[in-house]
C-alpha positions as CSV (number, residue, x, y, z in Angstrom):
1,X,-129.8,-21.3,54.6
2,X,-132.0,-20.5,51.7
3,X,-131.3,-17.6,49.3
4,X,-132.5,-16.5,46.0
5,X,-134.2,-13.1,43.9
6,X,-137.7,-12.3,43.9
7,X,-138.9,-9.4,42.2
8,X,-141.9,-7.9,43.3
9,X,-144.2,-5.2,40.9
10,X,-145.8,-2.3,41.8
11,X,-149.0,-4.3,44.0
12,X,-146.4,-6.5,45.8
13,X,-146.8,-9.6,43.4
14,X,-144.1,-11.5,42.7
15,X,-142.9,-11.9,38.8
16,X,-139.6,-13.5,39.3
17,X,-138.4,-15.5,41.6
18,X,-135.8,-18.1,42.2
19,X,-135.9,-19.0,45.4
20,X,-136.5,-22.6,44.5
21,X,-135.1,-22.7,41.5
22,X,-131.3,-21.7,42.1
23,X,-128.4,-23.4,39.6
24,X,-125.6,-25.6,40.8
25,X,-122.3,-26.4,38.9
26,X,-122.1,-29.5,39.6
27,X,-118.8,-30.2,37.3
28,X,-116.8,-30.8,34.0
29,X,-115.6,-33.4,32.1
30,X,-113.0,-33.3,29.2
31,X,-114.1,-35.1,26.0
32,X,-112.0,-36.3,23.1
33,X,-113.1,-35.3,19.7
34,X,-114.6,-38.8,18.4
35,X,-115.0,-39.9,22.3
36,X,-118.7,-41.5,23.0
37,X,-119.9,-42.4,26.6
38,X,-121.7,-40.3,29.3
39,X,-121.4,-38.7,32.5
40,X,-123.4,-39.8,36.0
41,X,-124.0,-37.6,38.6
42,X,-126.0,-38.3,41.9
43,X,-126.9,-34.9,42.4
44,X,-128.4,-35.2,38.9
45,X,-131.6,-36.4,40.7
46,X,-131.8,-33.2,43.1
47,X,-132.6,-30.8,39.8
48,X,-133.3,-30.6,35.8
49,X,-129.9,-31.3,34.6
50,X,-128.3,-28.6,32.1
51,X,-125.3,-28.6,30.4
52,X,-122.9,-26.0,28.2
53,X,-120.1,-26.4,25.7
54,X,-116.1,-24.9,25.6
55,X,-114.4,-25.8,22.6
56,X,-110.5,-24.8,23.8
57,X,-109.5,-24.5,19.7
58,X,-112.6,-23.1,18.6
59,X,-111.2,-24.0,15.3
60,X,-113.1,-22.5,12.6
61,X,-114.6,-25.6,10.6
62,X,-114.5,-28.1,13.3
63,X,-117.8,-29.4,15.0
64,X,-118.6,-30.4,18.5
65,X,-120.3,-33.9,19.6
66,X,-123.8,-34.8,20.1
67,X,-125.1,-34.2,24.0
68,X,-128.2,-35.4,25.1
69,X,-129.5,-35.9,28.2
70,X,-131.1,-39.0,29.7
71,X,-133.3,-37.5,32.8
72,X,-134.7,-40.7,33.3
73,X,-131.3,-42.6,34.5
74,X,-130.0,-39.1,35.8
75,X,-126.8,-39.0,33.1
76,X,-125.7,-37.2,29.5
77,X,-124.5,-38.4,26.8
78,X,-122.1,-37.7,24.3
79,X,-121.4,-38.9,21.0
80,X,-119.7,-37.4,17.9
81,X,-121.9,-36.7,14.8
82,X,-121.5,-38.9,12.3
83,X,-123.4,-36.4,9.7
84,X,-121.0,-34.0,9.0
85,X,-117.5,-33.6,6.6
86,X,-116.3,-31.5,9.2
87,X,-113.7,-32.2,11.9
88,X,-114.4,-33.2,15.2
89,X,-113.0,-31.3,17.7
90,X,-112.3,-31.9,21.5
91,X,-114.6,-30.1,24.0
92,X,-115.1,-29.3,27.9
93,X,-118.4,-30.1,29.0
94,X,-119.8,-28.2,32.1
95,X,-122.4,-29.6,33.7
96,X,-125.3,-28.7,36.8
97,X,-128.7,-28.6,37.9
98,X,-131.1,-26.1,38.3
């Protein structure tokens, strides 16, 4: 069953709408502070993949690891930054498509 928000103005046209566009959670993944790999998904093909950050020590002084994302072979990837004096720290990735 489709759902969704549209917003309509004053002449009945829409301005926002996202009925097509809606966003999925598709999971999490733990990462160690100086881990390195990446994380597939199959449903990654069914949007535009997106991705957020929890640090559980949000230590002041620490840094998290690099994310990218690789559209192309439907996966991101995470690395830790080799360009800073400050201390890795472990994260929780959360992960979807929209």
């Amino acid at each position: 069953m489709p759902s969704g928000l549209e917003v309509y103005d004053a002449s009945s046209h829409t301005v926002f709408g996202t009925a097509t566009r809606l966003s999925r959670i598709l999971g999490s993944a733990n990462i160690g502070a100086t881990a390195s790999g990446y994380i597939t998904n199959a449903d990654f093909a069914t949007g535009t993949i997106w991705w957020t950050i929890t640090s559980p020590s949000s230590v002041l002084g620490s840094y998290c690891p690099t994310i990218t994302i690789d559209a192309a072979n439907n996966r991101i990837g995470y690395a830790p930054k080799t360009d800073s004096s400050l201390a890795p720290d472990a994260v929780t990735i959360l992960y979807g498509v929209y």
